[in-house]
N, C-alpha and C positions, 0 to 999 in steps of 0.2 A: 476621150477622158483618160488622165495617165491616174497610175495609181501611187500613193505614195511611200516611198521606198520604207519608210518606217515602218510601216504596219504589213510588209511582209515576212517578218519573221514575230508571232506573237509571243508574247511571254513563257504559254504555257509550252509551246514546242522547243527550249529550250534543249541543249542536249546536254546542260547540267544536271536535269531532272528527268529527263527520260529518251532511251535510246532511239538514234535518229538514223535512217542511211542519205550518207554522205558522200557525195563523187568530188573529184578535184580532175580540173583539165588541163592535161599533164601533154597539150600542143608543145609544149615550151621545153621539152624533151628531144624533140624535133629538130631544136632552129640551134643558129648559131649562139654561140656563148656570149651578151654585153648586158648592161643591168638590169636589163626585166627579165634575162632568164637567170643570171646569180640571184635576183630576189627571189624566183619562183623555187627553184633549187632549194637554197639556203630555207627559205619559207618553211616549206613541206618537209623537210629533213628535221628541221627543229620542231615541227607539228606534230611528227612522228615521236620521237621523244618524250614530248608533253604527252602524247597518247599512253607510251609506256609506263611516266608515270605518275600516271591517273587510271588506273585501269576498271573503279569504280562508279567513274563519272565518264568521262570519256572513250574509255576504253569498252563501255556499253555498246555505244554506238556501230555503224558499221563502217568503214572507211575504206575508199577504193580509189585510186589512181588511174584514168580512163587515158590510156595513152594510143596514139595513133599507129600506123604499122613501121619498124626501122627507129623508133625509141630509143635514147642511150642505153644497152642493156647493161651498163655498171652503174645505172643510179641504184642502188637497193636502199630498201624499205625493210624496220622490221614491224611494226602493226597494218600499215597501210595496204593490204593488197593493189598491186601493180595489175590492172590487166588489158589490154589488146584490142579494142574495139573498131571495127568498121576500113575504108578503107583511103588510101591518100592521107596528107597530115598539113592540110591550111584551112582556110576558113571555110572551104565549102566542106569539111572531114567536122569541123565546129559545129555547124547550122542543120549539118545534119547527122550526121552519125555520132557523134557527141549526144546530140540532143534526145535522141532516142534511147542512146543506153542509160542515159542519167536519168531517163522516164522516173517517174514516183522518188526522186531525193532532191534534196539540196548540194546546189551545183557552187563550186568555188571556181570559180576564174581570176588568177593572177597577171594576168599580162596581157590587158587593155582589150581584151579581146571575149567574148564567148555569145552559145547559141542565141538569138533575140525570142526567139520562141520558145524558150523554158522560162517560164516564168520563177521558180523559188530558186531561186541565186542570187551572189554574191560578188560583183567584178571590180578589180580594181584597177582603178585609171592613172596612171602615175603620173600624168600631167597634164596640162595643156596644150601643148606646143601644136596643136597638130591647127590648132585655131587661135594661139598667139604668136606664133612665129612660124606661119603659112613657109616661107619660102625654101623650108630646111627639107620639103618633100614635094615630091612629084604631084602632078593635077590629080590623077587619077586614085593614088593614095588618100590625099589630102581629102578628096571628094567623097570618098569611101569610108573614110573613119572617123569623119565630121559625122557624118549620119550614122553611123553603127554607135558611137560614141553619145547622140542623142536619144538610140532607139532604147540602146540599153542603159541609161538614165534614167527611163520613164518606162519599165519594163522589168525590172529590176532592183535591189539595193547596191549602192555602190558605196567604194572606199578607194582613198590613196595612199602616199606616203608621207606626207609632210601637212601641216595647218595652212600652209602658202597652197596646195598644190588645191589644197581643200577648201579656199577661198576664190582660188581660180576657176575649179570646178564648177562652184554652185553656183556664179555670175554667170558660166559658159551657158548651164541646165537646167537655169529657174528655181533651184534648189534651195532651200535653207540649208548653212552650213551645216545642221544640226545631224541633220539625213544622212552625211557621209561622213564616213568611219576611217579614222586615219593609223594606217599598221605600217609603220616604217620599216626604213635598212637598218638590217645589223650591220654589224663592221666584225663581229669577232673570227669572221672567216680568216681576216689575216693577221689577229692575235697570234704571236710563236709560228707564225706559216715557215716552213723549211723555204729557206733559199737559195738558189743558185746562181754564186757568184760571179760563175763563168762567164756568164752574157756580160760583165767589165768587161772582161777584156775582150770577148767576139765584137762588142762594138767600139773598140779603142778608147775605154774612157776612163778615169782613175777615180778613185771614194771621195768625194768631195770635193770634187773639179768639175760638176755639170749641176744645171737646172733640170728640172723632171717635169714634162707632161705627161699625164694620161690619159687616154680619151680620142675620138675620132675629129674628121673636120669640118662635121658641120657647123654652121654658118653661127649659129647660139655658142659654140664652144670658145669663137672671140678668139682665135689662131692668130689671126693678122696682129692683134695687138701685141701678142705677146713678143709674135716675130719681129716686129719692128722694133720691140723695146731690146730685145736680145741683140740686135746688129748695131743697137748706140753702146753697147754696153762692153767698154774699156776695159777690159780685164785679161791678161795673158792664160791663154789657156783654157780660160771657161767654154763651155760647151752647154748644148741644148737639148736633150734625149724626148724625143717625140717617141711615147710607146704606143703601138693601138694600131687599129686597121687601116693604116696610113703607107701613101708613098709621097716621094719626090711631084713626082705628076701634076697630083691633087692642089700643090702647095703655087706649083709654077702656073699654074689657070687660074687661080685665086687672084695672080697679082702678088702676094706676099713676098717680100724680102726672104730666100732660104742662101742661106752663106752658108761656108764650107766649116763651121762649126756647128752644125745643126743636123744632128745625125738622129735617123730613123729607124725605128724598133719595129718592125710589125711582126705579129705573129706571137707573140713570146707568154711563157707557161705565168701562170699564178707565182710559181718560184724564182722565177728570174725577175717580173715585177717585184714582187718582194724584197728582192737582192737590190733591184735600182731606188725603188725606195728609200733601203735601208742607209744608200752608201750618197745620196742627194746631197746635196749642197741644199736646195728647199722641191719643195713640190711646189707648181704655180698652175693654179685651177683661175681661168679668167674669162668662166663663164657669162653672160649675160643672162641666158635663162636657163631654169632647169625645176625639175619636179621633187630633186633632193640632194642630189649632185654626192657619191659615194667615194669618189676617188679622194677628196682629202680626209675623211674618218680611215681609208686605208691608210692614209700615210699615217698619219698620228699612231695608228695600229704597229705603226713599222719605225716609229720614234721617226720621223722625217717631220721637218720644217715646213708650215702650208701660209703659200703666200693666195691671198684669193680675192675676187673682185666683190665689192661690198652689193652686193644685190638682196634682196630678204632671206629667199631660202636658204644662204649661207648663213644669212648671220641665227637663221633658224635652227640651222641644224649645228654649227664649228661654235658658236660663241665668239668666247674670248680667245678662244684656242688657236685660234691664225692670225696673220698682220692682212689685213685689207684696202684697196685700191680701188682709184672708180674705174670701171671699167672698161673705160673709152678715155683714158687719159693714160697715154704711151709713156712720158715723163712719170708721173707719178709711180709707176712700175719699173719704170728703170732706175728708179730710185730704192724702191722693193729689193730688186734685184742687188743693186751697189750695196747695200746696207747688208744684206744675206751672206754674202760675196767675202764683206771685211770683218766681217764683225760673229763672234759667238753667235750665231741666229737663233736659238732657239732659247729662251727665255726663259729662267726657271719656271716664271709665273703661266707661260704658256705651258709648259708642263704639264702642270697640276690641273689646268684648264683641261688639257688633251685630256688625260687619266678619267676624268669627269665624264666627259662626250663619249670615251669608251664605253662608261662604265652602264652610261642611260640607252646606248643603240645594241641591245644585242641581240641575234635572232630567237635567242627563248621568250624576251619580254614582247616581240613581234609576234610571234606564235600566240600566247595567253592572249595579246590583246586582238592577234584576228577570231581569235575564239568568241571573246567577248563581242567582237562587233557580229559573228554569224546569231549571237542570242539576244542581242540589240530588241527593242520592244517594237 
């Protein structure tokens, strides 16, 4: 018999009304930097904040960061104590050492992942993909997070990032949509982000003479489309900046078309995306699926052009604010592309659009609202 996820946090334990101890599992300190650890990051920094100021509601409370051993010791916190528990930092450092110190509090898990044997917690799933787009992970993966994924559904309350992700979800987990709590990305991390715009020139390319992806190659990210549309695409000079944990390699076992205008960025700081960003010709996001897709709310953030494939979650989170294409139709994009290429691309009206979409994703109003979903009834 599972329990259901609404009715473990009751009203009256609210921690508007009275002082609660709080853990947040702070694995995500650990791992490599790509959107579930900028969410978790971003999250808890702006959590922190909202704790400072509210120091009569909130700030009652007791609040603790349970991070594993080898942490990034330059995240700082100023209400949140930070502290060091147990030992190793993956999911058996989760299930068990995690699970112990968080004994007697309410557990936050931000990144798909936490103990199945704590019961009063919070996880959030940031999408589906692990069971709609099976082939993007390994057997062993896949096998593994299907069922962590259902255990802690029905063991827990959970939330995502997006009303798509949170439709997806509750089909996957037998769920009323009602039961999951949806706390989106901010974007304002690359509001005024300093840039460097030296990586132009390290990678040979001029402000407004390339296409910008960003993002890795798996198989939902829709690469090959984009490639193909970029090798019809008549244009002296134009170029194609792949930023993200990508090589050559990757792109030549796919199959995909890579010409000698299609040059790759790996490795590269928050400032120097920013910098490519800034200096795009458009950003082209031609995902097919995703749990909320953050790379074109960056661009926008960086006044860049977003060209993107009409799927929901986009039109969920960009609006009006990008030009859209289906996503399996290579012409229609290459036409995206021509039109970007010749023409002023970026539209007043999509402007005012962007400005908008900034204005509704930011990590404070993500913060209040994961507040709100730990006090959920």
């Amino acid at each position: 018999m599972t329990r259901d996820p609404e009715r473990l946090l009751p009203r009256h334990m609210s921690i508007y009304n009275e002082p609660r101890n709080i853990s947040i599992n702070g694995r995500f300190l650990t791992q490599k930097l790509s959107g579930v650890q900028r969410y978790s990051r971003e999250l808890v920094t702006a959590l922190d904040r909202l704790i400072q100021c509210e120091p009569l509601t909130l700030g009652r409370s007791r609040w603790r960061l349970l991070v594993p051993p080898g942490a990034d010791p330059q995240f700082k916190l100023a209400t949140i104590a930070v502290v060091v528990v147990g030992t190793g930092n993956g999911h058996m450092w989760e299930q068990r050492h995690l699970r112990r110190a968080a004994a007697g509090t309410h557990l936050l898990n931000l990144g798909n992942s936490g103990p199945v044997l704590h019961r009063d917690k919070l996880v959030v799933i940031h999408d589906a993909a692990v069971y709609r787009t099976p082939r993007n992970f390994g057997t062993s993966y896949r096998i593994m997070h299907r069922l962590l994924g259902h255990l802690l559904a029905h063991t827990g309350q959970i939330g995502t990032v997006s009303e798509f992700s949170r439709r997806e979800l509750a089909q996957v987990f037998g769920l009323r949509e009602e039961a999951i709590g949806v706390v989106p990305n901010g974007c304002d991390h690359f509001v005024g982000r300093a840039q460097d715009a030296a990586v132009l020139k390290e990678l040979g390319v001029d402000p407004g003479r390339y296409f910008l992806f960003v993002g890795n190659p798996a198989p939902n990210k829709n690469l090959a489309v984009l490639l193909a549309a970029f090798a019809r695409l008549d244009r002296p000079g134009a170029k194609l900046v792949i930023a993200g944990s990508l090589d050559r390699a990757v792109f030549g076992g796919s199959g995909a078309a890579v010409g000698a205008n299609v040059v790759f960025a790996g490795g590269c700081s928050d400032a120097q995306v920013a910098a490519l960003y800034a200096n795009a010709k458009a950003h082209v996001f031609p995902s097919v699926y995703e749990g909320f897709g953050i790379p074109p709310l960056e661009a926008m953030a960086s006044g860049c052009p977003v060209i993107a494939s009409d799927i929901p979650v986009i039109r969920e989170v960009c609006g009006d604010a990008v030009s859209y294409f289906a996503p399996h139709d290579v012409a229609a994009l290459l036409s995206m592309l021509e039109h970007h290429w010749d023409s002023c691309s970026h539209r007043p009206e999509q402007k005012q659009a962007a400005a908008e979409r900034l204005a509704q994703f930011t990590w404070h109003s993500s913060a209040r609202r994961l507040v709100e979903a730990m006090c959920a009834p």
